[in-house]
C-alpha positions in Angstrom: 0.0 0.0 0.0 1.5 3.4 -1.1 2.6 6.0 1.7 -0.2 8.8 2.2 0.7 12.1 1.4 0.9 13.3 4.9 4.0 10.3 5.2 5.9 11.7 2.1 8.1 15.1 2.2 7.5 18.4 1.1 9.7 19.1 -1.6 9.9 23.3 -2.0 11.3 23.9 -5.4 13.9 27.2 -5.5 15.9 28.2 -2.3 15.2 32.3 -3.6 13.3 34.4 -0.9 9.9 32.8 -1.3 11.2 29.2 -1.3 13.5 29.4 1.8 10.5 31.0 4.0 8.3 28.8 2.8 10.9 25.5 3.9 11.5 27.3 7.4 7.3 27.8 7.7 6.4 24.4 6.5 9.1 22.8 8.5 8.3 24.8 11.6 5.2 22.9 11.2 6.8 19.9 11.7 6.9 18.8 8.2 9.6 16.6 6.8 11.1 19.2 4.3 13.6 18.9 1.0 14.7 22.3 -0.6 15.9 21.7 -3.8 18.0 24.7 -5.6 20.0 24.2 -9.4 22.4 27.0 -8.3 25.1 26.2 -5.6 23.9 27.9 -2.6 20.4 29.6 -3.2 19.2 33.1 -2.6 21.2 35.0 -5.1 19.0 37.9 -5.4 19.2 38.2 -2.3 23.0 38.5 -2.6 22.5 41.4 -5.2 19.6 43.2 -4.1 20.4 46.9 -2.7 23.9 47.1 -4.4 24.9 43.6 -1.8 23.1 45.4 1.3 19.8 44.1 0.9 16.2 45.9 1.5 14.4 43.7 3.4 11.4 45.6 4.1 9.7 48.8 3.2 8.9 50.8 6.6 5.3 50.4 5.4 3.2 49.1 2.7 1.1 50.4 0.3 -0.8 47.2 -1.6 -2.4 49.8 -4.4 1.3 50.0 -5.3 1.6 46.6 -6.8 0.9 45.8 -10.4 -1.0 42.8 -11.3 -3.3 41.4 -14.6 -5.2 39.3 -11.4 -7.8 40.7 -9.0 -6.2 43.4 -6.6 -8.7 42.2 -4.0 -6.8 38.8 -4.0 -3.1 40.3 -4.3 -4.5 42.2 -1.0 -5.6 39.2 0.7 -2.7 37.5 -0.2 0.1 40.3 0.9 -1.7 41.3 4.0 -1.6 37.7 5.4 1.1 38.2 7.2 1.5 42.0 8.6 4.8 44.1 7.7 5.2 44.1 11.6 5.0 40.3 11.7 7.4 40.5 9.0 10.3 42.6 11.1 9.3 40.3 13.8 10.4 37.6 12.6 13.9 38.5 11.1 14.5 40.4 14.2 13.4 38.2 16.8 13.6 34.7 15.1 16.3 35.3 13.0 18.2 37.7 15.2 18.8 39.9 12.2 17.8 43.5 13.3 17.0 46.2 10.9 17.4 49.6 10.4 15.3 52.2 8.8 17.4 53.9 6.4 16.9 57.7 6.7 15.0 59.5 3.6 13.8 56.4 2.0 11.6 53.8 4.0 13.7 51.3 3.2 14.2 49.1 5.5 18.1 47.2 5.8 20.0 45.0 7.7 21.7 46.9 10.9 24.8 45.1 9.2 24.5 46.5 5.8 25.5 42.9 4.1 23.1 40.6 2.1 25.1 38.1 2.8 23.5 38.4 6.6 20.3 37.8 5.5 20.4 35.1 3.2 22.6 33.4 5.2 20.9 33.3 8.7 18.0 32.3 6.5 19.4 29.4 4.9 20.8 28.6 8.8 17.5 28.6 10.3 16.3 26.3 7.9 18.6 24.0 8.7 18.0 24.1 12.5 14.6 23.4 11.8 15.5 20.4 9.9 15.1 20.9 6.2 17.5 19.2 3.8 18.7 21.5 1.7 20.1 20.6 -1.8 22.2 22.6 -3.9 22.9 21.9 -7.2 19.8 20.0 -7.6 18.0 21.4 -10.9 14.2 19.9 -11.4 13.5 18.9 -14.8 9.9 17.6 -14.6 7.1 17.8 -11.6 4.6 15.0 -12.2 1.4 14.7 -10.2 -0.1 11.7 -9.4 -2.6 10.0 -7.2 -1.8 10.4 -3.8 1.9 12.0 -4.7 3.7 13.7 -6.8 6.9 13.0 -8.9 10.2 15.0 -9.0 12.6 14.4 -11.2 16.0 16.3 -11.0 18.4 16.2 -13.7 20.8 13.6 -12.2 18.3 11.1 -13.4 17.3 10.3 -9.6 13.7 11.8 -8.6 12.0 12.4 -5.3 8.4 11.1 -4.4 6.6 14.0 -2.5 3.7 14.3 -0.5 3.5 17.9 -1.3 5.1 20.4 -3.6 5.8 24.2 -3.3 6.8 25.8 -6.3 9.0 29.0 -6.0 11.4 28.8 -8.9 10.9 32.4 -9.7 10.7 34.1 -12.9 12.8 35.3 -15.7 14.6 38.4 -14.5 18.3 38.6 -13.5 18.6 34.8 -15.1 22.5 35.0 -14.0 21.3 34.0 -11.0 19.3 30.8 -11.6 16.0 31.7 -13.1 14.7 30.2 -16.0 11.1 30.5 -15.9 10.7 26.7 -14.9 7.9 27.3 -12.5 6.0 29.5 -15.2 6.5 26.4 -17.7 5.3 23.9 -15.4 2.1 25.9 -14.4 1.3 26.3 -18.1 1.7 22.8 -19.0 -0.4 21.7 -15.7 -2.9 23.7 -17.7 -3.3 27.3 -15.5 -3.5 30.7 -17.1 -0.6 32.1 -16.8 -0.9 36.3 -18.2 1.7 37.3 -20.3 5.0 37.9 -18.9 7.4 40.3 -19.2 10.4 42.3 -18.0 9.7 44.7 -15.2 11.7 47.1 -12.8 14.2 47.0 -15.9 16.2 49.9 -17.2 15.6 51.9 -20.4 17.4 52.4 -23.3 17.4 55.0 -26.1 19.0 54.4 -29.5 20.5 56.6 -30.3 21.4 57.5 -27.0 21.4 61.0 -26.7 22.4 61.4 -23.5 25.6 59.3 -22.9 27.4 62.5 -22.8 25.6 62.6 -19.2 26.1 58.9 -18.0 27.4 58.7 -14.6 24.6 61.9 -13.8 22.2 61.2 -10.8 19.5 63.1 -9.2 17.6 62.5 -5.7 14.6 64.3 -6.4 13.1 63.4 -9.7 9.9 62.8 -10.7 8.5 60.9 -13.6 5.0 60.7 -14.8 3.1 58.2 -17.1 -0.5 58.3 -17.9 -1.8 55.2 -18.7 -5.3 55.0 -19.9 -7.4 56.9 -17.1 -4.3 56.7 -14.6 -1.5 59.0 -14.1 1.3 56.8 -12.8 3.8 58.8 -11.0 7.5 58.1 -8.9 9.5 60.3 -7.6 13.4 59.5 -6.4 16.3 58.8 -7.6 17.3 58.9 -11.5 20.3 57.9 -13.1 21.9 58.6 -16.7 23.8 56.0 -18.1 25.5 55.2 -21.2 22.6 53.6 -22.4 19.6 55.4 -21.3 18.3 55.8 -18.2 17.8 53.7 -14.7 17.2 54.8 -10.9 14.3 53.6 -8.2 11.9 56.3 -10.4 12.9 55.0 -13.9 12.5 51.0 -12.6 9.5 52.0 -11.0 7.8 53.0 -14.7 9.2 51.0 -16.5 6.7 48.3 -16.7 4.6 50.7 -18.8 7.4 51.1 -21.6 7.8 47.2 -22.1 4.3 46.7 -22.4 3.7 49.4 -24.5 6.8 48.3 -26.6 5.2 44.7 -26.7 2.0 45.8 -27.5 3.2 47.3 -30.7 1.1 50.5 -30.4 2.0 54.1 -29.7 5.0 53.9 -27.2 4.6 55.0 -23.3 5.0 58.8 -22.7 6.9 59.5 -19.8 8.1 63.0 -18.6 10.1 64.1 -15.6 10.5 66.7 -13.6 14.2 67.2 -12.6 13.6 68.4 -9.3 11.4 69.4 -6.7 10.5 72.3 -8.0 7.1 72.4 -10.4 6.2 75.0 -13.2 5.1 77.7 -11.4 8.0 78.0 -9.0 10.7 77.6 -11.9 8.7 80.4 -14.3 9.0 82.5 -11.2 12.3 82.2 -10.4 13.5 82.9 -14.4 10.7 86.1 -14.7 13.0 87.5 -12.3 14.4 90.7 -13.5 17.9 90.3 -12.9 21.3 90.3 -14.2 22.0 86.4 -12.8 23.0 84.3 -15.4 20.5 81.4 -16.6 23.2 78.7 -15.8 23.8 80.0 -12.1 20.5 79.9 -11.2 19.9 76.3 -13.0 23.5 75.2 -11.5 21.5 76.3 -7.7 19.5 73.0 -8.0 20.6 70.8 -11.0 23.9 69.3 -11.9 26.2 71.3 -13.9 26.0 68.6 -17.0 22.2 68.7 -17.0 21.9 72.1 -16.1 24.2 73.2 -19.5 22.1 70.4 -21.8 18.9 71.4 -21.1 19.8 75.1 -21.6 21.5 73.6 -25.3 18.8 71.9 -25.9 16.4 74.8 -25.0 18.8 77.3 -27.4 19.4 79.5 -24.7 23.1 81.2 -24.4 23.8 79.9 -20.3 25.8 83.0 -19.9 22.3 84.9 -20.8 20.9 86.9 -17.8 17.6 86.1 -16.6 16.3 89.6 -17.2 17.0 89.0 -21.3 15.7 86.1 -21.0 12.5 86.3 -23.7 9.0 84.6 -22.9 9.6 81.8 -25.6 13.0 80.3 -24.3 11.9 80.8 -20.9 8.5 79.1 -21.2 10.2 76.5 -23.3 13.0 75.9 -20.8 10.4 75.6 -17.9 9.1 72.6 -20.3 12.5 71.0 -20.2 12.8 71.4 -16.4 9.3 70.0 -15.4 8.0 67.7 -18.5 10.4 66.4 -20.2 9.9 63.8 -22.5 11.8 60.9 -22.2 13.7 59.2 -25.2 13.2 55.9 -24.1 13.6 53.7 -27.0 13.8 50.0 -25.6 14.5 48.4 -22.0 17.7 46.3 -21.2 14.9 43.2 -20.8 14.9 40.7 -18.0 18.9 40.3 -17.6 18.3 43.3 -15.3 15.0 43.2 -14.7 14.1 43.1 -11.0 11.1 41.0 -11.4 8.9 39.3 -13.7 5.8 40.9 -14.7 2.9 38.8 -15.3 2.3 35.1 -14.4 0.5 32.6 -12.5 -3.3 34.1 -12.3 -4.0 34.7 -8.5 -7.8 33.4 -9.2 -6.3 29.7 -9.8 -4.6 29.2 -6.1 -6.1 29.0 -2.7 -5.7 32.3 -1.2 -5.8 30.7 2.2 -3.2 28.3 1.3 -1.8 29.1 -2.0 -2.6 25.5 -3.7 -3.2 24.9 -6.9 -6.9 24.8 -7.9 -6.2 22.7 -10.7 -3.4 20.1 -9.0 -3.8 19.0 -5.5 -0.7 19.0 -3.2 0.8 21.7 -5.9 1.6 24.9 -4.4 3.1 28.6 -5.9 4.9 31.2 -4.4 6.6 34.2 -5.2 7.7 36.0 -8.3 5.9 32.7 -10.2 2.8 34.9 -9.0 1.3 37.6 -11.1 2.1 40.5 -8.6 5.2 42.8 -8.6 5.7 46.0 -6.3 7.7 49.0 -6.7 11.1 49.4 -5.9 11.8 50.0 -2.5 11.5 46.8 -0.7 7.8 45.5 -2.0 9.2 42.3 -3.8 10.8 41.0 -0.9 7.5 41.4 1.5 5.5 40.2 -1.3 8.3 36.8 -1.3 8.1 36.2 2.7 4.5 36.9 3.3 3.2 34.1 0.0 6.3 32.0 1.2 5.2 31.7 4.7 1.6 31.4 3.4 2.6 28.4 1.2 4.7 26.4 3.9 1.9 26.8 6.4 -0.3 25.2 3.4 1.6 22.8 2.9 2.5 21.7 6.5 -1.3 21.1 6.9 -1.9 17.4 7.4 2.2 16.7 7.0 3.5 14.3 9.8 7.3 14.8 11.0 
């Protein structure tokens, strides 16, 4: 007589964010767990996310933020299972990894400053709650059956599982390990999966006209984007490059762009505003009838590079003082500062992509559980999900809160 389902391990496919909380929930449980991972050690975004310092958490959470093809009521439900305090909680208390708030952003970082730290002490507390974790172990084929399901790993050996969670990621940043297996395996189990694509990605212009400014960065810009009946703004950090453009404000919009670019229509519009100041204030300061030059007074709040390309750009001499300055180069130059249209002419695609847009539809998994309504015992978690959030911390409280809720599934029923 075959072993029940409860007898057999969990098998958690992807040690990435969403995969190791889900192990550590499901084991916590007292579930008999297996972690498999293709790479050597797992949680390489981790390793890479906030330039190696890694941004946990955001200091709060806005769920109307997110971007998804699914119901928002259910990415709600899902991301609000487990409360961003619950979240700090636990890495501070359970993992003894406290955090800091990093001042001006909301972002919310190890006290240690090293990504390392966190991926770590979360692979360690997997361990002390008894998962096996395998590295170098890359799944080929998950087969369901009657009472169990089937993995097969590329050695040619294969695990028979009570359970299985899925959280193999997406597409984006495949250098570390993703491949899009989990999206595969969910279309060929026969879910919807919406269309996927590249999302917190760079942009690109070709020809790129402003490589002469690469290396350029401002703290205070704002971009906006109206799509359809929305207006879509982000303000923060923006950064030239030699490409085209990047920076939490450009990432943040840049969803838009690839879609539109997919789409084949009429590309995004996106302008931004250089600093904090709007219209009204910059008109006000260049009415001013005085014999300051046009660069100094640009030069007071934009850097110098900019400052001189916008006023080239604009045709006005930078040496020109602000009382000569006519009503047409000083209304067009206000255009420049404050609505600038972007020439954004591709995306740098899911190499540096963030996250995946797109994916599993939310409507097809248990929102209490996060099974598969189509494949019992089959679970998904993480970036395999249709849900992405902004820059700034989202991704990783969207990872932990469907992990956890996908190991406490899981570990329903499970004997030790």
């Amino acid at each position: 007589m075959p072993p029940s389902p409860a007898a057999l391990p969990i098998v958690v496919v992807g040690a990435g964010a969403a995969g190791l909380m889900a192990a550590i929930f499901a084991a916590a449980r007292g579930a008999r767990v297996v972690l498999l991972e293709r790479t050597a050690d797992g949680g390489r975004k981790i390793l890479i996310s906030g330039g190696g310092r890694c941004n946990v958490l955001p200091s709060a959470l806005d769920p109307g933020r997110f971007v998804t093809d699914s119901s928002p009521h259910l990415l709600r439900r899902l991301l609000c299972s487990w409360p961003l305090a619950e979240q700090r909680e636990f890495f501070e208390r359970d993992l003894g990894l406290p955090l800091a708030l990093e001042p001006g952003t909301g972002k919310l970082f190890p006290v240690s400053n090293r990504a390392r730290d966190v991926r770590d002490r979360l692979l360690g507390r997997a361990r002390e709650l008894g998962v096996e974790v395998r590295g170098g172990a890359q799944v080929v084929a998950v087969d369901p059956h009657p009472g169990h399901i089937r993995v097969a790993l590329a050695a040619g050996d294969a695990i028979v599982a009570g359970r299985v969670i899925i959280a193999a990621g997406g597409l984006s940043v495949p250098a570390t390990g993703s491949d899009g297996f989990g999206l595969g395996l969910a279309r060929r189990l026969g879910h919807t999966v919406h269309p996927t694509y590249p999302a917190l990605t760079p942009l690109v212009a070709d020809p790129a006209v402003h490589a002469t400014l690469a290396g350029v960065s401002l703290t205070a810009a704002t971009l906006t984007a109206v799509a359809g009946r929305r207006r879509v703004r982000s303000t923060g950090g923006f950064l030239f490059t030699h490409r085209g453009y990047s920076g939490p404000v450009v990432l943040d919009l840049s969803h838009l762009a690839v879609r539109s670019r997919l789409a084949g229509g009429p590309r995004q519009t996106i302008t931004a505003q250089w600093c904090d100041l709007a219209a009204p204030a910059w008109d006000a300061l260049l009415r001013q009838r005085s014999a300051a030059g046009v660069l100094g007074v640009l030069r007071e709040r934009l850097p110098l590079r900019l400052a001189e390309t916008l006023l080239e750009e604009a045709g006005v001499d930078p040496r020109q003082q602000l009382a000569q300055l006519r009503r047409e180069a000083r209304q067009g130059l206000v255009t420049r500062l404050t609505a600038y249209p972007l020439p954004w002419t591709g995306d740098e695609g899911y190499k540096k992509a963030e996250v995946t847009g797109g994916g599993l539809a939310l409507n097809e998994v248990d929102p209490t559980t996060l099974e598969s309504r189509r494949v019992p015992g089959l679970f998904f978690t993480g970036e395999v999900l249709d849900a992405f959030g902004p820059i700034g911390g989202y991704n990783f409280a969207w990872a932990w809160a469907t992990g956890r809720l996908a190991g406490l599934g899981a570990a329903r029923g499970s004997s030790s």
